[in-house]
C-alpha positions as a Markdown table, in Angstrom:
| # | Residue | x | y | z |
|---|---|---|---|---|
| 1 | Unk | 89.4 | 128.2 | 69.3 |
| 2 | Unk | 90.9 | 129.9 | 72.6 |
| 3 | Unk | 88.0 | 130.6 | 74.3 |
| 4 | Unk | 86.5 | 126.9 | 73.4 |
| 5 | Unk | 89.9 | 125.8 | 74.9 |
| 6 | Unk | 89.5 | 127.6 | 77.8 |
| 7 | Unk | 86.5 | 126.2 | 78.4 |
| 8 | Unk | 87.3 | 122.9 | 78.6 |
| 9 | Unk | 89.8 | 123.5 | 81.0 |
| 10 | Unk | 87.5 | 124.8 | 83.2 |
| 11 | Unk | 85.2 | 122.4 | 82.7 |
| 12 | Unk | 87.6 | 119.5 | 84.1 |
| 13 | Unk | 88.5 | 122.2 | 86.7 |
| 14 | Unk | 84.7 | 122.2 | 87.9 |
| 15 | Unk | 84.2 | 118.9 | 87.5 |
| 16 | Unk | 87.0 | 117.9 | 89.8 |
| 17 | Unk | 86.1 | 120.3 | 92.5 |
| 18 | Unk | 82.9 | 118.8 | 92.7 |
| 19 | Unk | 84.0 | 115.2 | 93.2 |
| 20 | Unk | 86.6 | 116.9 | 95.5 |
| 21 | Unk | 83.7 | 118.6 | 97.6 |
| 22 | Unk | 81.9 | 114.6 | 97.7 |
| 23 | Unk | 85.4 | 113.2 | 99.4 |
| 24 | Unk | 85.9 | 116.5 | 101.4 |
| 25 | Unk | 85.8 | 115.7 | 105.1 |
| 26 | Unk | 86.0 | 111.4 | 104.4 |
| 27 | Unk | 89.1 | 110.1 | 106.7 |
| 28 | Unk | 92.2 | 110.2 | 105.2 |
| 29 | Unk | 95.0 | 107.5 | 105.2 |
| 30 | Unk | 97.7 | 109.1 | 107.7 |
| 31 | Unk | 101.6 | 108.6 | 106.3 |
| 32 | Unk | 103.7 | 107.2 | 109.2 |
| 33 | Unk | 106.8 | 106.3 | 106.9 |
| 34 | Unk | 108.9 | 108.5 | 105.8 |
| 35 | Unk | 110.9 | 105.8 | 103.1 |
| 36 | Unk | 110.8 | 105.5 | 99.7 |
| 37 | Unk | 112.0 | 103.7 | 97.1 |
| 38 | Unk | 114.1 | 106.7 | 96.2 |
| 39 | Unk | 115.0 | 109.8 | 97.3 |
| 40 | Unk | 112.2 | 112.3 | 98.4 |
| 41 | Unk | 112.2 | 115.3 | 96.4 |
| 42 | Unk | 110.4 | 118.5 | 97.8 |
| 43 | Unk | 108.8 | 120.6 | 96.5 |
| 44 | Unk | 108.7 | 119.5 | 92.8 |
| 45 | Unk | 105.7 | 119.7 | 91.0 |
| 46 | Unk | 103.4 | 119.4 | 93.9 |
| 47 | Unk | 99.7 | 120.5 | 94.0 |
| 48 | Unk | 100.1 | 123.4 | 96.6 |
| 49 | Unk | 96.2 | 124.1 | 97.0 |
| 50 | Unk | 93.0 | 123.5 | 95.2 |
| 51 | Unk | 92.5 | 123.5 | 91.2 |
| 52 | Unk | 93.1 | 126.3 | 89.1 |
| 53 | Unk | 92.4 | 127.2 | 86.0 |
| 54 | Unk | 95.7 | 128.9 | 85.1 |
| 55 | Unk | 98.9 | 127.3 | 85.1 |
| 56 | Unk | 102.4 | 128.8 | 84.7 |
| 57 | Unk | 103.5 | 127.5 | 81.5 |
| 58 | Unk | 105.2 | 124.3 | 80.9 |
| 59 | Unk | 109.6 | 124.2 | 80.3 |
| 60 | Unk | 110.6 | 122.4 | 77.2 |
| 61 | Unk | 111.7 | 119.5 | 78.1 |
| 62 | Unk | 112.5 | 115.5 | 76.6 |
| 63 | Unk | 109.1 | 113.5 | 76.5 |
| 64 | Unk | 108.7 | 110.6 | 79.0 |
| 65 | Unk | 108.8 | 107.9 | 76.6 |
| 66 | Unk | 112.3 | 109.6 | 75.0 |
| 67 | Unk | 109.9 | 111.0 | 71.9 |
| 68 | Unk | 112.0 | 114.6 | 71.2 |
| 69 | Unk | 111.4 | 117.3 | 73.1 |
| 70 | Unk | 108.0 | 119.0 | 74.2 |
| 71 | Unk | 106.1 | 122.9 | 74.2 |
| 72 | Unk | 103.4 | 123.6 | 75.9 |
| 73 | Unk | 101.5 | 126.0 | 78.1 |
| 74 | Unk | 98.2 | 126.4 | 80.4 |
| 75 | Unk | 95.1 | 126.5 | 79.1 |
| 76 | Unk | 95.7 | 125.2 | 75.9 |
| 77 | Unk | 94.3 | 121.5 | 75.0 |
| 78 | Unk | 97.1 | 118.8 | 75.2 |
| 79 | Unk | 100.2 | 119.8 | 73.4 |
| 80 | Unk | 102.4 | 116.0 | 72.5 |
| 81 | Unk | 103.0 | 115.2 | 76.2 |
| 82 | Unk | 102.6 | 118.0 | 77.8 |
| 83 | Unk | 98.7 | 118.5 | 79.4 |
| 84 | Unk | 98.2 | 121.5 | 80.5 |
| 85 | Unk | 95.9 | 120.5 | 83.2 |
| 86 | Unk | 97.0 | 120.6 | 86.6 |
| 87 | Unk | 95.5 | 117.5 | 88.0 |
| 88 | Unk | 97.3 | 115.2 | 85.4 |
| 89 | Unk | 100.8 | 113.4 | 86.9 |
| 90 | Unk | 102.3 | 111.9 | 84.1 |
| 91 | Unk | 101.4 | 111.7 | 80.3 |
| 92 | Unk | 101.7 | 109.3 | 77.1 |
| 93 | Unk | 102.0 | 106.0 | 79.3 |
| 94 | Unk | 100.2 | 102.9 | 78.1 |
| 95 | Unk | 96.7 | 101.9 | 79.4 |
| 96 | Unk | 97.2 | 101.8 | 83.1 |
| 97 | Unk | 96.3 | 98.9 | 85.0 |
| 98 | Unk | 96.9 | 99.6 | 88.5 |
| 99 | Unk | 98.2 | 102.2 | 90.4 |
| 100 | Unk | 99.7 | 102.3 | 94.1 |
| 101 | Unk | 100.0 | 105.8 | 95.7 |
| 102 | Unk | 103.8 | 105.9 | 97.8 |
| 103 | Unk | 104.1 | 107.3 | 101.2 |
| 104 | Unk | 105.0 | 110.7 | 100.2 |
| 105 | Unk | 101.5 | 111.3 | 98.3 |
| 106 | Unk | 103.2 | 113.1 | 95.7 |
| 107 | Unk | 104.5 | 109.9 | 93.7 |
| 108 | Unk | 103.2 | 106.8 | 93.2 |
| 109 | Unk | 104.0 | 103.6 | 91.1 |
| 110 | Unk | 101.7 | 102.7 | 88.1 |
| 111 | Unk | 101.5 | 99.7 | 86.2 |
| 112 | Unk | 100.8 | 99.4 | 82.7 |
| 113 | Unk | 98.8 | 96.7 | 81.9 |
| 114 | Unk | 99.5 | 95.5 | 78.2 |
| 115 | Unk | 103.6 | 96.2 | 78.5 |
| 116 | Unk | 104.0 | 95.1 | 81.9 |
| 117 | Unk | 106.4 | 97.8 | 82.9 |
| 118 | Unk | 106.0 | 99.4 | 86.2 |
| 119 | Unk | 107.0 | 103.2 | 86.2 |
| 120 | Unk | 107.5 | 105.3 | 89.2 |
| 121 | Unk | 105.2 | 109.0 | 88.2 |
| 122 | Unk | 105.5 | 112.4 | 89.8 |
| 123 | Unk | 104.3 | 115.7 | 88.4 |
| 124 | Unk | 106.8 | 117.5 | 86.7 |
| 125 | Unk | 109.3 | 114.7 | 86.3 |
| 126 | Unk | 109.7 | 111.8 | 83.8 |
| 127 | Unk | 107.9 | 108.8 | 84.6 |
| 128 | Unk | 111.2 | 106.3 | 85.7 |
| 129 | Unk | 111.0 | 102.4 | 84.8 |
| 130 | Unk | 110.9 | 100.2 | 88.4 |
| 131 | Unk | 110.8 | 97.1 | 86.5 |
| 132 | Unk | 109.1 | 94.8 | 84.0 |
| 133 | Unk | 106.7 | 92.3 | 84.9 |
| 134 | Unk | 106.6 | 89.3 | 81.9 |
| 135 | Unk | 102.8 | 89.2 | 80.9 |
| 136 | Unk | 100.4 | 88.1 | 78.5 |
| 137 | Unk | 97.5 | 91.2 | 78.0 |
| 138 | Unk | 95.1 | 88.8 | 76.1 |
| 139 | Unk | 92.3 | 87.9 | 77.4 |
| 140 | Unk | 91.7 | 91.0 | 79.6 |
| 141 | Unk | 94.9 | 90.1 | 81.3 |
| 142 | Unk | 98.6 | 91.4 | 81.9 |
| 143 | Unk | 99.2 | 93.7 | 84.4 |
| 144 | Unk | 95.7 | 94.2 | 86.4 |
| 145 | Unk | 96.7 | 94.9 | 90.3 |
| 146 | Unk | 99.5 | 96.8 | 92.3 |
| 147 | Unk | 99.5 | 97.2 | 96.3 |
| 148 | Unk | 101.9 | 98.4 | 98.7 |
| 149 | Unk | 103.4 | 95.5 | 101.2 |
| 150 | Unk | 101.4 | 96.1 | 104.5 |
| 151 | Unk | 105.0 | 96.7 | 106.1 |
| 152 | Unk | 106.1 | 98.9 | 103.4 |
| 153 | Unk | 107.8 | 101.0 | 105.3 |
| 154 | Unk | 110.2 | 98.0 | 106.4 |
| 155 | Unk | 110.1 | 96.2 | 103.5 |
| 156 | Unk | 109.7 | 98.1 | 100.7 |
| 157 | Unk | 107.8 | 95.8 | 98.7 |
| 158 | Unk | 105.1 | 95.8 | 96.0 |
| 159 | Unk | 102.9 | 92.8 | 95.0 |
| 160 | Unk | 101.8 | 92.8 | 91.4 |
| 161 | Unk | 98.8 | 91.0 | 89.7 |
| 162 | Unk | 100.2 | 90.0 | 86.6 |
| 163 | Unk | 99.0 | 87.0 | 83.5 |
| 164 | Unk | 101.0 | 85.0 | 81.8 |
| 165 | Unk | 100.8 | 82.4 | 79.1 |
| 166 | Unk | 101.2 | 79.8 | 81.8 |
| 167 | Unk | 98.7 | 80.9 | 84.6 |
| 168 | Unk | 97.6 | 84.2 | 86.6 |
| 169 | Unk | 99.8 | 85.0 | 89.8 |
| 170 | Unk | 100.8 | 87.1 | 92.2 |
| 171 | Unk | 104.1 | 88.6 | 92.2 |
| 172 | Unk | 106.3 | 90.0 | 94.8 |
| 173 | Unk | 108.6 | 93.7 | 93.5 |
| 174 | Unk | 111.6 | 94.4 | 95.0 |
| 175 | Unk | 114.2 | 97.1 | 94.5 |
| 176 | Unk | 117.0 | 96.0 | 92.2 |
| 177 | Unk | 115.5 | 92.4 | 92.1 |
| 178 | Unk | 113.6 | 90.3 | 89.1 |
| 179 | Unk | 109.9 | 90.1 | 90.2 |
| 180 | Unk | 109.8 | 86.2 | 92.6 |
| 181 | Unk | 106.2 | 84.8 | 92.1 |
| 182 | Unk | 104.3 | 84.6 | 96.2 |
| 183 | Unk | 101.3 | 82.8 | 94.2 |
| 184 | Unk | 100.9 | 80.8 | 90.9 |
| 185 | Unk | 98.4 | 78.5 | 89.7 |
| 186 | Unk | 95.2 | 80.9 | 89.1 |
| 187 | Unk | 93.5 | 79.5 | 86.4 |
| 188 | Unk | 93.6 | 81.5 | 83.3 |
| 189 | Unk | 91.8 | 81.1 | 79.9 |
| 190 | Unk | 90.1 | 82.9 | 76.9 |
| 191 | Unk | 88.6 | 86.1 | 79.1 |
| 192 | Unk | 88.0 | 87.0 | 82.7 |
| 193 | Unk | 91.7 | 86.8 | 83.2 |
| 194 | Unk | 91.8 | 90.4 | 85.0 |
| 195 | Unk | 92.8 | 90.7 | 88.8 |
| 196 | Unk | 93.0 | 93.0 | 91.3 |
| 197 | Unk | 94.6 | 93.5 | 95.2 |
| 198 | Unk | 94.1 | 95.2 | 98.5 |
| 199 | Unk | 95.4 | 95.0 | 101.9 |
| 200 | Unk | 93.0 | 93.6 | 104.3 |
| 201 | Unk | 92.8 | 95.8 | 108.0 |
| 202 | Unk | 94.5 | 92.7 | 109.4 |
| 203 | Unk | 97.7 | 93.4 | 106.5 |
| 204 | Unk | 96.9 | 90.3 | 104.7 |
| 205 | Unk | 96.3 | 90.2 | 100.9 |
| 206 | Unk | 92.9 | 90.4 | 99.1 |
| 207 | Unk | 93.2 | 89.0 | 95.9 |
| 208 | Unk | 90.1 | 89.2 | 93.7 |
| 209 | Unk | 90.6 | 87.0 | 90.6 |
| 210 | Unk | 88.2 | 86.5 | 87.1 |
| 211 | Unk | 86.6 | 83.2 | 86.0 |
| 212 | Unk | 89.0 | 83.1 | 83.5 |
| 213 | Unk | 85.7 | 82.5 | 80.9 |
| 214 | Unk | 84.9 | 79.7 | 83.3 |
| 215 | Unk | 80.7 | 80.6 | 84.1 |
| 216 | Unk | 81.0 | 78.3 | 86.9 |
| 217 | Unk | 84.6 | 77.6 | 88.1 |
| 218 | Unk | 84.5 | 74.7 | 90.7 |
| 219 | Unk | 85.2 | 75.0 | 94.5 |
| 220 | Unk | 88.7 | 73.9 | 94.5 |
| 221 | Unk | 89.6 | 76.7 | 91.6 |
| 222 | Unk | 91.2 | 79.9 | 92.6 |
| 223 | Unk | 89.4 | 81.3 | 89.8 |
| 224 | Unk | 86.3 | 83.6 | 90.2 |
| 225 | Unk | 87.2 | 83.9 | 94.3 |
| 226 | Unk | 88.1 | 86.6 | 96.7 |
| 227 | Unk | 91.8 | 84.9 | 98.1 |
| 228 | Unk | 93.1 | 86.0 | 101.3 |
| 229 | Unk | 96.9 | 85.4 | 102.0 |
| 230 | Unk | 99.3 | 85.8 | 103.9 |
| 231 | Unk | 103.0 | 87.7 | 101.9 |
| 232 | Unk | 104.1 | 84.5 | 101.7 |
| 233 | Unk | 101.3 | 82.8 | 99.4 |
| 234 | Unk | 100.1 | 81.1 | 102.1 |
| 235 | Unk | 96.3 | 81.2 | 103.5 |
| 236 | Unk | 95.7 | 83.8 | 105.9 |
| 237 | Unk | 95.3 | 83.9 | 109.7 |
| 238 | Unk | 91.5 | 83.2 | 110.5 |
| 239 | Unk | 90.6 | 81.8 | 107.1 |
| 240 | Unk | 87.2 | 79.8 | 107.3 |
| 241 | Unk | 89.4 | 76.9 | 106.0 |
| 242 | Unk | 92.5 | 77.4 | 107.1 |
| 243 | Unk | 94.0 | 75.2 | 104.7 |
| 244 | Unk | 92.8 | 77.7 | 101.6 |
| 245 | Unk | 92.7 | 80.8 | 100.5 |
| 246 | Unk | 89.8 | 81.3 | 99.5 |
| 247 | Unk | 87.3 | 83.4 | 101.3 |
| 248 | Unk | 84.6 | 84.2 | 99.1 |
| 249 | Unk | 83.1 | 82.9 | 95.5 |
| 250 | Unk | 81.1 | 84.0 | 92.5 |
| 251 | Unk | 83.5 | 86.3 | 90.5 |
| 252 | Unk | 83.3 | 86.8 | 87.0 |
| 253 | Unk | 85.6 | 89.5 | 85.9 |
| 254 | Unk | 86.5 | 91.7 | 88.6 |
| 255 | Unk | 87.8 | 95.2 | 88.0 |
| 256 | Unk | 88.8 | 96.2 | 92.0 |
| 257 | Unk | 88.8 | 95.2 | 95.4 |
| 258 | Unk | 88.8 | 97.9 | 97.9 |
| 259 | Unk | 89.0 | 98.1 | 101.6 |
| 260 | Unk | 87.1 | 100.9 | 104.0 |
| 261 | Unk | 89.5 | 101.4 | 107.0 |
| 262 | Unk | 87.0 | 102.8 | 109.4 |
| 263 | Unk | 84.1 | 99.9 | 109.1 |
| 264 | Unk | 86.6 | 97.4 | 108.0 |
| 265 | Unk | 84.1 | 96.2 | 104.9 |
| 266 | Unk | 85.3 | 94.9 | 101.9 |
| 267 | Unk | 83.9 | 96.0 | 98.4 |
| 268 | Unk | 84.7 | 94.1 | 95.0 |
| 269 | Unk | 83.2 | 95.8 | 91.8 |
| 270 | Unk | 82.4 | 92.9 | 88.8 |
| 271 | Unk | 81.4 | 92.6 | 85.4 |
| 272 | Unk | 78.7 | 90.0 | 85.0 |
| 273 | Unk | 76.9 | 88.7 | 81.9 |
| 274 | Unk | 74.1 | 90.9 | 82.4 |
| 275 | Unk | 75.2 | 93.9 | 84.3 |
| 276 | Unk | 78.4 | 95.4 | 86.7 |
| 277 | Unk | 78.1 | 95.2 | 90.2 |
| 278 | Unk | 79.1 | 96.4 | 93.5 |
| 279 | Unk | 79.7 | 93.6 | 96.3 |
| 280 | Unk | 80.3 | 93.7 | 99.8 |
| 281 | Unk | 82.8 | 90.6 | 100.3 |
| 282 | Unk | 82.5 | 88.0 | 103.5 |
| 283 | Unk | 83.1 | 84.6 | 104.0 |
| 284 | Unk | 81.5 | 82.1 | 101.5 |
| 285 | Unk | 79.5 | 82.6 | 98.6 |
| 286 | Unk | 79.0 | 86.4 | 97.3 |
| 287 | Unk | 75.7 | 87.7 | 98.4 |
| 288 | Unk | 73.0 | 89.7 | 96.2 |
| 289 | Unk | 75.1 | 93.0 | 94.7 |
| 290 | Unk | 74.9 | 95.8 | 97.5 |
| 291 | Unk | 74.6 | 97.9 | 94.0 |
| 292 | Unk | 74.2 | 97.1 | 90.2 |
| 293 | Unk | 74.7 | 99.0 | 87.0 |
| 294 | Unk | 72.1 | 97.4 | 84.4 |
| 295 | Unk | 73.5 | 99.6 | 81.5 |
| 296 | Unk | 77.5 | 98.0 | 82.3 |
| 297 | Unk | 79.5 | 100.9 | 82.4 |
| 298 | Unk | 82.3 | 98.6 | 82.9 |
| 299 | Unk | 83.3 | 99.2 | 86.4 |
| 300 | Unk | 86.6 | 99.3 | 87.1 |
| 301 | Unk | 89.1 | 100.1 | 90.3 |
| 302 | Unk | 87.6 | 101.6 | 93.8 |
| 303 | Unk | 88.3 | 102.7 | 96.8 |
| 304 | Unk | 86.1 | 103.0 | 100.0 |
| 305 | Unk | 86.3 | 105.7 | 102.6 |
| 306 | Unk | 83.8 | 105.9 | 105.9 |
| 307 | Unk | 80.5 | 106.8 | 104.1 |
| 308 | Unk | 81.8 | 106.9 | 100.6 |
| 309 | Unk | 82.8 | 104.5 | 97.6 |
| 310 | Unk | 84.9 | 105.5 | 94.2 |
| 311 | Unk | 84.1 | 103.5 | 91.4 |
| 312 | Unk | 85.8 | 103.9 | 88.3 |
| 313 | Unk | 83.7 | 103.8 | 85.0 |
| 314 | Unk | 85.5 | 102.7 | 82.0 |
| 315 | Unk | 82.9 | 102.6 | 79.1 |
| 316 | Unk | 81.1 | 105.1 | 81.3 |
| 317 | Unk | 83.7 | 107.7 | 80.8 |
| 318 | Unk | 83.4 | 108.7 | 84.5 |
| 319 | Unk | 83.8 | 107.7 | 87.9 |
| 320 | Unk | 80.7 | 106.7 | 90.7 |
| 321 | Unk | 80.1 | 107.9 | 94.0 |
| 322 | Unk | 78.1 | 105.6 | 95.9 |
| 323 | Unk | 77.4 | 106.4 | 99.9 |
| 324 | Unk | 76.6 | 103.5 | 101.6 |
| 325 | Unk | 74.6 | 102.9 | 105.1 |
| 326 | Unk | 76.5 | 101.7 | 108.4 |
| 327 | Unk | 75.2 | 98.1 | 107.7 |
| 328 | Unk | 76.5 | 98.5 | 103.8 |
| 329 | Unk | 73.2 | 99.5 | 101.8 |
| 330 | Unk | 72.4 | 102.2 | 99.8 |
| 331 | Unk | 70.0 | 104.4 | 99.1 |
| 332 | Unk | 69.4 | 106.9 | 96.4 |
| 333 | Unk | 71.7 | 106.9 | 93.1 |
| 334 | Unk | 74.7 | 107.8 | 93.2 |
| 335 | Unk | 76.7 | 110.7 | 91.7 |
| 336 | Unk | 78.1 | 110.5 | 88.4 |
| 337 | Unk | 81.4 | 113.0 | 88.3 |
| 338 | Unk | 84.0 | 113.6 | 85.8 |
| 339 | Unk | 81.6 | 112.5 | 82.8 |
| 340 | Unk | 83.9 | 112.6 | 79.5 |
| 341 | Unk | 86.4 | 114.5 | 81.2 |
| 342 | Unk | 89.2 | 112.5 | 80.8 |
| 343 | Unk | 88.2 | 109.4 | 78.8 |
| 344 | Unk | 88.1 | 105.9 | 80.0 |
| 345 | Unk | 88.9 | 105.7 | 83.9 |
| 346 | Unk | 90.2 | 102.7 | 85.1 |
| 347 | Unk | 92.7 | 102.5 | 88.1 |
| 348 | Unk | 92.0 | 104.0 | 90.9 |
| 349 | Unk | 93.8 | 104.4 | 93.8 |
| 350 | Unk | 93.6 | 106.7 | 97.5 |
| 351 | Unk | 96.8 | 108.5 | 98.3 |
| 352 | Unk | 98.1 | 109.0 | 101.7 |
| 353 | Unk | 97.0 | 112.7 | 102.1 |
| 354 | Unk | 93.4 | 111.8 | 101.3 |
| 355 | Unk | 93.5 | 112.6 | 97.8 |
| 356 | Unk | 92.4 | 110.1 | 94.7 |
| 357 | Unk | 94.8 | 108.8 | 92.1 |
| 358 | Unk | 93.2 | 107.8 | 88.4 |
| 359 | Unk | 94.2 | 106.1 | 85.2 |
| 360 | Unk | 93.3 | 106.0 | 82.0 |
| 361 | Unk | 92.7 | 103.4 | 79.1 |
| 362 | Unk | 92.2 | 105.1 | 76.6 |
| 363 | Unk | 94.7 | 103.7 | 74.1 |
| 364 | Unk | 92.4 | 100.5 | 75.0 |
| 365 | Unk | 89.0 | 101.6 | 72.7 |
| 366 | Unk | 88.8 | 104.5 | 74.0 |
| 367 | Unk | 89.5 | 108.2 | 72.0 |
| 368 | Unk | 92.9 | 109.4 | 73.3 |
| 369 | Unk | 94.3 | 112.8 | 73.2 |
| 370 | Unk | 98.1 | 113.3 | 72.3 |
| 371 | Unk | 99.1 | 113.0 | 76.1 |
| 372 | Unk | 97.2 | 109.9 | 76.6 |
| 373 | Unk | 97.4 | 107.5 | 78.4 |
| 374 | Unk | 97.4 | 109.8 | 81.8 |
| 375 | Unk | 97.5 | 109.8 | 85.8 |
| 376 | Unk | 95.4 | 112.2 | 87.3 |
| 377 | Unk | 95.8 | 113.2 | 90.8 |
| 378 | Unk | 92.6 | 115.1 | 92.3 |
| 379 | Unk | 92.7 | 117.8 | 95.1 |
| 380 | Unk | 89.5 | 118.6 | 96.9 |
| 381 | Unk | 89.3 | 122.1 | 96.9 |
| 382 | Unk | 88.5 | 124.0 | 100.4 |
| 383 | Unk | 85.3 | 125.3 | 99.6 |
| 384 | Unk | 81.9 | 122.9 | 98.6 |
| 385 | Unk | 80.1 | 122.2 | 95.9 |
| 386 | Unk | 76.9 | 120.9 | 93.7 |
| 387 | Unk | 76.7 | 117.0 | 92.9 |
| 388 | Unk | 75.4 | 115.8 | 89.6 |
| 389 | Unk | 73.4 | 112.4 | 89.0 |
């Protein structure tokens, strides 16, 4: 039973150091604020260098959802909430929805989409409750989308996709304040009430929202659309109309919206009738897919670097690596990584030191271990590695 432990510890080990070798070398986001929304803490907990397969073992301490104390050690499978891998942040939350990295890169705030509660995680620390967003989870709704203001560092605000029984909206989270809706109205209904945000290279909002079971929401609806606003509500600068928000249509239930810094493109990943998708997002109607997965592995969150795109896999158990062209084609398949390594993936986030933030839903149809549901916080190692398709 040891050694078939130590095996699969090693097996997520090498699994992550070969997604790690695919985002080696991609641009990384720099960090040019120093603020938080608490006190920086050095030196806790930090990934100080590439995976490992041994880990000093774990203190007893009182588990993150105040559930008695906890044992455990390295190499050993998940022990209550302890996991003894060293890529996972923070253990036993609720399915994630959303996750938004902080400027340290060793932190970040997660959102849990059925409870609505929004917990600040770091490695080696109990997650701490920000806030709670009111939501309603059916549907495929609550909690769905979490972004940084694109003055953070000034501001220190968060916007929140959230459903409630009333509509979907966009929320504004401030310290020590109830969350103050920015945008209401989003139609929602018996599915396709998911959402998701970004920050446009211009530091307006993307807002990608579902049909809310709507096959073919009108042209006035917010539903189904790629929004772009402003951190008011309102429509953005340079909108085609610059009396809406709307920049592009066709949605049907999307499960991220990404931004690449470097070629400024935007990428939306949906879940059609037929199969999930990978679009490139411009004004007016959604082209053709740039990509499509005919077996619907349920895409989920992204994120896009120069020459590379993370997708999330939720039924999939995994996460795709996609490398698209200058002018945002593909060729070849792409890389499937992480394969039944840690469940259902869903968030998915980039961090300001280049790494790449996941969460899990496994509590959500999935098969969860004791420490479920996790955040996982991948370091590329130094050296290379294979890919696997």
């Amino acid at each position: 039973m040891r050694s078939l432990r130590r095996t699969r510890v090693a097996r997520a080990v090498l699994a992550v150091g070969m997604l790690g070798a695919l985002l080696a070398g991609c641009a990384t986001f720099p960090d040019d604020s120093p603020r938080d929304w608490t006190e920086k803490r050095e030196g806790q907990g930090e990934l100080g260098g590439p995976p490992s397969v041994q880990q000093a073992p774990t203190p007893s301490r009182p588990g993150p959802n105040g559930g008695g104390s906890e044992e455990g050690g390295g190499g050993g499978e998940p022990t209550g909430c302890v996991d003894a891998d060293p890529q996972v942040v923070a253990t036993c939350l609720n399915p994630v929805g959303a996750i938004a990295v902080l400027p340290d890169a060793q932190s970040a705030l997660v959102a849990e989409r059925t409870t609505g509660r929004v917990l600040r995680v770091r490695r080696g620390a109990d997650p701490e409750l920000v806030t709670t967003v009111p939501v309603d989870a059916t549907g495929g709704g609550g909690l769905t989308g979490l972004v940084l203001s694109p003055a953070y560092a000034e501001d220190q605000l968060v916007y929140a996709y959230a459903t409630t029984a009333a509509d979907n909206r966009v929320l504004r989270l401030a310290p020590n304040e109830a969350p103050k809706p920015v945008l209401t109205g989003i139609p929602r209904g018996p599915s396709g009430n998911r959402g998701a945000l970004a920050v446009d290279v211009d530091r307006s909002l993307l807002v990608a929202t579902g049909a809310a079971g709507d096959p073919a929401p009108p042209a006035t609806s917010l539903a189904g659309k790629v929004l772009r606003i402003d951190t008011l509500g309102r429509p953005a600068a340079g909108n085609a109309n610059p009396a809406s928000p709307v920049l592009s249509s066709g949605l049907r239930a999307p499960g991220g919206i990404c931004v690449d810094p470097a070629s400024q493109s935007v990428w939306v990943t949906d879940r059609t009738g037929t199969r999930d998708v990978l679009q490139r997002v411009g004004p007016g109607p959604l082209p053709s897919p740039a990509w499509n997965w005919p077996d619907r592995p349920g895409v989920a969150g992204c994120i896009a670097r120069p020459g590379v795109i993370v997708v999330g896999l939720t039924g999939g158990t995994a996460v795709s690596v996609l490398h698209p062209a200058p002018d945002g084609t593909f060729t070849g398949n792409p890389e499937t990584m992480l394969t039944g390594v840690y469940g259902r993936l869903d968030a998915v986030a980039p961090a300001p030191d280049g790494l790449l933030w996941l969460g899990t839903v496994n509590k959500d149809g999935g098969k969860p271990v004791p420490s479920d549901d996790r955040v996982i916080r991948i370091q590329p190692p130094s050296g290379g590695g294979e890919s696997r398709s």
